[in-house]
Kinemage of the C-alpha trace (Angstrom):
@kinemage 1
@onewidth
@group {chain A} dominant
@subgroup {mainchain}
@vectorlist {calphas} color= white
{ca unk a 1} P -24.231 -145.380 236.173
{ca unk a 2} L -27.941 -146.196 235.495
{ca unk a 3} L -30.991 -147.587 237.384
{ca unk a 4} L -33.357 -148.746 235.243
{ca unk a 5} L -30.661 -149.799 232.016
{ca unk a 6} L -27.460 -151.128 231.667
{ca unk a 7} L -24.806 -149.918 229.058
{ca unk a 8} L -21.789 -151.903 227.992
{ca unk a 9} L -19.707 -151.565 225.242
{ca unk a 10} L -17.201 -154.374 223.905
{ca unk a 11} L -14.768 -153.358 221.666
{ca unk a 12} L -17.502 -151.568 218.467
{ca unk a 13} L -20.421 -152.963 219.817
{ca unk a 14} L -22.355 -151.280 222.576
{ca unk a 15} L -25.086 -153.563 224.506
{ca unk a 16} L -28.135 -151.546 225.974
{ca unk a 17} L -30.232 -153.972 228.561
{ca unk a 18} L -33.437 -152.549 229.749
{ca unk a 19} L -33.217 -153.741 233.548
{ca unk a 20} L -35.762 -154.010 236.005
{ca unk a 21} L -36.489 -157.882 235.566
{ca unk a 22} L -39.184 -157.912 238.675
{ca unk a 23} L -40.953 -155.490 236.900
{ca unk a 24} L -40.674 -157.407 233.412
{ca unk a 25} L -38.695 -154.123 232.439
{ca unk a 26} L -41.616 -152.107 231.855
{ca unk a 27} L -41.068 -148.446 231.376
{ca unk a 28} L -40.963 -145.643 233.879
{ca unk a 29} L -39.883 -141.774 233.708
{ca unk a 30} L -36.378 -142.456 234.785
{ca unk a 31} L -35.978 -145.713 231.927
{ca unk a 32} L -37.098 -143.016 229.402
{ca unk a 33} L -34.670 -140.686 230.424
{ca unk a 34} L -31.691 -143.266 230.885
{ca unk a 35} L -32.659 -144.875 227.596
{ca unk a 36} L -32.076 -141.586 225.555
{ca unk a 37} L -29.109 -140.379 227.760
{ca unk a 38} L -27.332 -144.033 226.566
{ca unk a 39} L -28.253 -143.258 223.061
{ca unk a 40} L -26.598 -140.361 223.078
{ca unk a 41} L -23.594 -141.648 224.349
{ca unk a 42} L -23.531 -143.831 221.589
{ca unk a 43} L -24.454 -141.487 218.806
{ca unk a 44} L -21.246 -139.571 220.265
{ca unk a 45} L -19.039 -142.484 220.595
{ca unk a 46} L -16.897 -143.038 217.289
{ca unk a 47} L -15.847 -146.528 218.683
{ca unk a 48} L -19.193 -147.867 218.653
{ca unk a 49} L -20.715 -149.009 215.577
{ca unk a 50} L -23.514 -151.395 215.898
{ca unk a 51} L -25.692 -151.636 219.304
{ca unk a 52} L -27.783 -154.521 220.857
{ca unk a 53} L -30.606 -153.801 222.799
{ca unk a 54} L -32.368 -156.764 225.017
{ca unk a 55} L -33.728 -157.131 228.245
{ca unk a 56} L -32.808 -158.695 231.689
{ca unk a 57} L -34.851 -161.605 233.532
{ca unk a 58} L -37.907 -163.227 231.894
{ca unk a 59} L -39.040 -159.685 229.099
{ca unk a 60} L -38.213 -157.739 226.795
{ca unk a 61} L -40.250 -155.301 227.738
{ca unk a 62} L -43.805 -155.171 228.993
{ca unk a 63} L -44.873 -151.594 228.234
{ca unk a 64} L -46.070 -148.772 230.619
{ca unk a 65} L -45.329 -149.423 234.104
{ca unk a 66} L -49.107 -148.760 235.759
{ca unk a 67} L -48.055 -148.851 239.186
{ca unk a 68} L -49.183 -145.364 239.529
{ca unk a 69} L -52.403 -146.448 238.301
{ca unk a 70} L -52.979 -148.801 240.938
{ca unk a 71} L -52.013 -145.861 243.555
{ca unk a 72} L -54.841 -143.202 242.139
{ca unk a 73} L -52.487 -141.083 240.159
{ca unk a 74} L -53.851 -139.701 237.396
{ca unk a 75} L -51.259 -140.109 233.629
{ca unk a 76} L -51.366 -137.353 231.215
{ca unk a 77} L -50.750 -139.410 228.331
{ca unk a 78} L -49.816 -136.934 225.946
{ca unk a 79} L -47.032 -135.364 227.757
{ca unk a 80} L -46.018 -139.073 228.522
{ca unk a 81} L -45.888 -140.094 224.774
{ca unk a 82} L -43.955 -136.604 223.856
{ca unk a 83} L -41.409 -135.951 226.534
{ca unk a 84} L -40.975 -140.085 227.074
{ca unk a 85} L -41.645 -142.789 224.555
{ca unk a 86} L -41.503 -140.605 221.376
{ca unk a 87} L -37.794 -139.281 222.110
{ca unk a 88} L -36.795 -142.749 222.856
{ca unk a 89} L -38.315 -144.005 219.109
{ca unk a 90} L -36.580 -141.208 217.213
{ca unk a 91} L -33.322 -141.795 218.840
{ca unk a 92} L -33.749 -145.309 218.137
{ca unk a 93} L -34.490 -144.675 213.960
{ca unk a 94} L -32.717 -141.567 214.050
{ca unk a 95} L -29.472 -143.164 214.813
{ca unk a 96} L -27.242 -143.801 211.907
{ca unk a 97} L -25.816 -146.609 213.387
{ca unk a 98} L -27.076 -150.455 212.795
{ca unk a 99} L -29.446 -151.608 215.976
{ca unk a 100} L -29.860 -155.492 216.700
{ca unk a 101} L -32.710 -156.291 219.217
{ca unk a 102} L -32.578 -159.570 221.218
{ca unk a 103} L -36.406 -160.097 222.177
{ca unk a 104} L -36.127 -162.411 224.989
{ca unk a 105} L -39.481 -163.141 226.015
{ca unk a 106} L -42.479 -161.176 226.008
{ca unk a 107} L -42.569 -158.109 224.351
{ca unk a 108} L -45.785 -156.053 224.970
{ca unk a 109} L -47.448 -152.785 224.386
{ca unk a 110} L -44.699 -149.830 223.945
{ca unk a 111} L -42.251 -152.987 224.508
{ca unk a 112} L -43.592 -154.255 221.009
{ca unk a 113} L -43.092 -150.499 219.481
{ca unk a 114} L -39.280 -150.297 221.213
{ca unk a 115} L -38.574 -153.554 219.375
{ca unk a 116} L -40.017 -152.352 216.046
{ca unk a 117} L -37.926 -149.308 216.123
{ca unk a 118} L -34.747 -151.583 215.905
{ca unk a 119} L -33.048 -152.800 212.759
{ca unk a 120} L -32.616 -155.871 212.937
{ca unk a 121} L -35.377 -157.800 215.254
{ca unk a 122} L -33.713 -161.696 216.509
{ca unk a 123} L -35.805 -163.204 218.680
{ca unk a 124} L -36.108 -165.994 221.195
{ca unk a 125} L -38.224 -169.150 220.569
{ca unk a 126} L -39.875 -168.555 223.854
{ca unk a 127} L -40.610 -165.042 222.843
{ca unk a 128} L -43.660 -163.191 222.287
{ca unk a 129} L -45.778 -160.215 220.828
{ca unk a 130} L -48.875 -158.719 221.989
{ca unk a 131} L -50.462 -154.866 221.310
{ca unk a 132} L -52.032 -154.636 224.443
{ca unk a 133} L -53.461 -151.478 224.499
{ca unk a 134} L -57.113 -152.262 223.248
{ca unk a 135} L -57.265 -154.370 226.908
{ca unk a 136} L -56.659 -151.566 228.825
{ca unk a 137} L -58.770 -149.032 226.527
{ca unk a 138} L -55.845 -147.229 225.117
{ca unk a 139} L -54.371 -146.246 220.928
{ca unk a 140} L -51.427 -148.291 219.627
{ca unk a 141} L -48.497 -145.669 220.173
{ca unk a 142} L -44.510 -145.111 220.222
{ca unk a 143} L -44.608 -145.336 217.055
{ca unk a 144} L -46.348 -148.817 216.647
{ca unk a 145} L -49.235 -146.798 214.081
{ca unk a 146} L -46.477 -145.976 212.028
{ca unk a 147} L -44.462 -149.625 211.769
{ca unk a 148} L -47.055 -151.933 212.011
{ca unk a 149} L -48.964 -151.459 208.883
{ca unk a 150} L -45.709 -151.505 206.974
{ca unk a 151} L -44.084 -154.078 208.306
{ca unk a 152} L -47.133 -156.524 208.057
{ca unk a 153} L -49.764 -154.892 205.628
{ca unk a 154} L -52.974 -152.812 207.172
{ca unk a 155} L -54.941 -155.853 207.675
{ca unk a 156} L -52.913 -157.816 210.000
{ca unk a 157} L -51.955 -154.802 211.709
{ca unk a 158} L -55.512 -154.388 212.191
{ca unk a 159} L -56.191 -157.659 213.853
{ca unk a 160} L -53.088 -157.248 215.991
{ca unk a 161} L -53.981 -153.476 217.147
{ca unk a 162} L -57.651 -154.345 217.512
{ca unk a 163} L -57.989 -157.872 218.913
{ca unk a 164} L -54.662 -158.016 221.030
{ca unk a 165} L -54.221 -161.464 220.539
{ca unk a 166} L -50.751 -162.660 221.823
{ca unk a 167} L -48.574 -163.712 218.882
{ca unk a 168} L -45.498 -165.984 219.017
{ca unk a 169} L -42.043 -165.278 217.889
{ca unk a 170} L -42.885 -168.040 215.108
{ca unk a 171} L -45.785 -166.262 213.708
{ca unk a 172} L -43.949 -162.552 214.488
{ca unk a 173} L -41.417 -163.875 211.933
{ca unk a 174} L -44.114 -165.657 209.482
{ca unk a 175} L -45.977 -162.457 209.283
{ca unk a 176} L -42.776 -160.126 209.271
{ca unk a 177} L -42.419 -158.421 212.492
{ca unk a 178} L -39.233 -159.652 212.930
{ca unk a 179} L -36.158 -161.016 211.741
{ca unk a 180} L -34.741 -164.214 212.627
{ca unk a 181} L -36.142 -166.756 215.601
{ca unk a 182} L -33.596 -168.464 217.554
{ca unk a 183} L -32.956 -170.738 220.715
{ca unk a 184} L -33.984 -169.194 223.684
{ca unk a 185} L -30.644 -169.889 225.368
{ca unk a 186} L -28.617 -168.216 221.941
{ca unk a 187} L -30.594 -165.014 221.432
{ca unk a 188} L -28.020 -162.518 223.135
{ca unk a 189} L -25.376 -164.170 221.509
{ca unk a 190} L -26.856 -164.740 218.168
{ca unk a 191} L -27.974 -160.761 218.294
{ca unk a 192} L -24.539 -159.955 219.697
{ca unk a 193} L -22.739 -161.957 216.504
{ca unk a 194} L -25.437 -160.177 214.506
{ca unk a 195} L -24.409 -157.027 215.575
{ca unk a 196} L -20.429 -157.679 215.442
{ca unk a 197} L -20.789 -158.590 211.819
{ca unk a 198} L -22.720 -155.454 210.998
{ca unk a 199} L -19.809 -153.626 212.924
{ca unk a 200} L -17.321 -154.925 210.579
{ca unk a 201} L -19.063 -153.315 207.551
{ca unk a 202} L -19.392 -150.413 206.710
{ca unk a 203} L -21.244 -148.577 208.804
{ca unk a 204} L -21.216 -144.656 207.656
{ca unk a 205} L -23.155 -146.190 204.184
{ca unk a 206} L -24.944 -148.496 206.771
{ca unk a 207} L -26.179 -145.583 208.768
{ca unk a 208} L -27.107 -142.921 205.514
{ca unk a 209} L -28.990 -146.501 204.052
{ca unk a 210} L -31.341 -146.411 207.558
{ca unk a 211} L -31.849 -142.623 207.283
{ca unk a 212} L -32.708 -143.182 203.245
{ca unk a 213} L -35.009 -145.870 203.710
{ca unk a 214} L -36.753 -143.985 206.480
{ca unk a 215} L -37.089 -140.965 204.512
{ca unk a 216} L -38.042 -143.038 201.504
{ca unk a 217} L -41.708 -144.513 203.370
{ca unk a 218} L -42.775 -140.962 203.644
{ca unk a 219} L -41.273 -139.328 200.380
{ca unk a 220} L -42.856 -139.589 196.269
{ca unk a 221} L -40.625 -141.804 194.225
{ca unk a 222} L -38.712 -138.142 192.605
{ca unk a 223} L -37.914 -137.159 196.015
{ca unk a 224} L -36.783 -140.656 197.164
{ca unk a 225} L -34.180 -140.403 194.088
{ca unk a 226} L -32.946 -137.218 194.881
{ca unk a 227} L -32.422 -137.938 198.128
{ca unk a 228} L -30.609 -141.347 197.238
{ca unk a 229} L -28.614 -138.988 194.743
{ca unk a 230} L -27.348 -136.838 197.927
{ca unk a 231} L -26.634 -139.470 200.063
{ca unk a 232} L -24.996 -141.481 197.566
{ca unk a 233} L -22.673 -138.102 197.090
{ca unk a 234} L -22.240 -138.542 201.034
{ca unk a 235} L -21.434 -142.141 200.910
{ca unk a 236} L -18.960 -141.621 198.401
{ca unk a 237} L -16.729 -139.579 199.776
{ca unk a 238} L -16.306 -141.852 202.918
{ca unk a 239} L -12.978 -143.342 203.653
{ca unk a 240} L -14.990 -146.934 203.486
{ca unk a 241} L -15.768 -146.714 199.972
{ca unk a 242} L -12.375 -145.706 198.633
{ca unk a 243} L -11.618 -149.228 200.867
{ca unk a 244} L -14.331 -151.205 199.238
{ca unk a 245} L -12.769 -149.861 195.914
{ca unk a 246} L -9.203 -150.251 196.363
{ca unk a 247} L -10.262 -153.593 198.267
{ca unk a 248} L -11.969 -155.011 195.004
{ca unk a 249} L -9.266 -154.220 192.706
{ca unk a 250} L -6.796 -155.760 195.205
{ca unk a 251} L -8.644 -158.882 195.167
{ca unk a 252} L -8.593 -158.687 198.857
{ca unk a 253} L -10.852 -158.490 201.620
{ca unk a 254} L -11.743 -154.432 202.677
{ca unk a 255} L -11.119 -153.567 205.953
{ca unk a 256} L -13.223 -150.812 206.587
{ca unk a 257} L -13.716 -148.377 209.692
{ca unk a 258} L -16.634 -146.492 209.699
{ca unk a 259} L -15.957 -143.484 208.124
């Protein structure tokens, strides 16, 4: 169905693998547009309710693919941030379902922003994280301006955004770019377990929680409680929480759908 992606789905879990491996699954026109197209899918799919997205071969995801570049073409940036990365990034928060990403090596770049954009961030022991646009002249962007100062604090993001260093997955999880760090053998299948467990909970509350804490970074504390107010209203009406309720006075375990 794709070229650049894979898209499986096993029973409410969909699996999204970025997959050009020779090319250490850096990003071209066609990945954008296959990336959003399979986000869409899943937004529309009622089955699915969590997502994992990794990569195949040796990255995660090494940015921009420059090959044009090196042939003399000339990138408008700005059309290439709007009509390809930025889609990709709202898709990826705007999606009120849980996302699990399985870093599996080196994540660099827009790569770094794509993983940011996720959840839930497990990554391999072998793994790494590097804002590489200050080596090649360019702004931190798909997003990374936004998460990175509020993930780790304005001064580290400074020192990662302006000095590039490469960071492992150790100090990505010291410093709070990430979740968990795992074997590098386990990390599909600790982000896939990850994701199945998230599946199995309530997801409709799950997804209004994303939207409300997204809103709530950019919102004063009176509109972050009237928005928590509406949502809650939302939430409550959901088939899951009449489950959660009837499951508590049961005294047995809820068994909830997603809706």
């Amino acid at each position: 169905m794709y070229e650049t992606i894979t898209l499986k789905t096993n029973d409410a879990v969909a699996t999204i693998t970025l997959n050009r491996p020779d090319k250490l699954n850096a990003f071209t026109p066609l990945m954008h547009q296959e990336l959003v197209d399979a986000l869409t899918i899943i937004e529309g799919d009622s089955h699915v309710r969590a997502v994992v997205l990794t990569g195949n071969g040796r990255a995660f995801c090494s940015g921009q693919d420059l090959t044009a570049v090196q042939t003399g073409e000339s990138i408008d940036y700005q059309a290439l941030l709007k009509e390809g990365y930025n889609p990709i990034i709202e898709k990826l928060t705007g999606l009120e379902k849980p996302i699990v990403t399985a870093v599996n090596g080196v994540a660099a770049g827009a790569g770094v922003s794509l993983a940011l954009a996720c959840d839930l961030k497990v990554a391999s022991d072998k793994a790494s994280f590097v804002q590489a646009f200050v080596h090649v002249g360019l702004v931190p962007d798909s997003g990374s301006t936004w998460f990175l100062p509020r993930q780790v604090g304005l001064a580290k993001a400074m020192e990662l955004a302006m000095l590039g260093e490469r960071i492992s997955a150790d100090e990505a999880l010291r410093v709070g770019l990430i979740n968990r760090v795992v074997p590098h053998e386990t990390v599909l299948d600790e982000a896939t377990a990850l994701a199945t467990r998230l599946a199995e909970l309530p997801t409709r509350a799950i997804g209004l929680t994303k939207r409300a804490f997204y809103q709530g970074m950019v919102s004063t504390l009176s509109e972050a409680l009237d928005n928590e107010a509406e949502l809650q209203a939302r939430a409550s009406q959901t088939y899951d929480h009449h489950e959660g309720i009837s499951a508590f006075l049961e005294k047995r375990k809820p068994q909830f759908r997603g809706k």
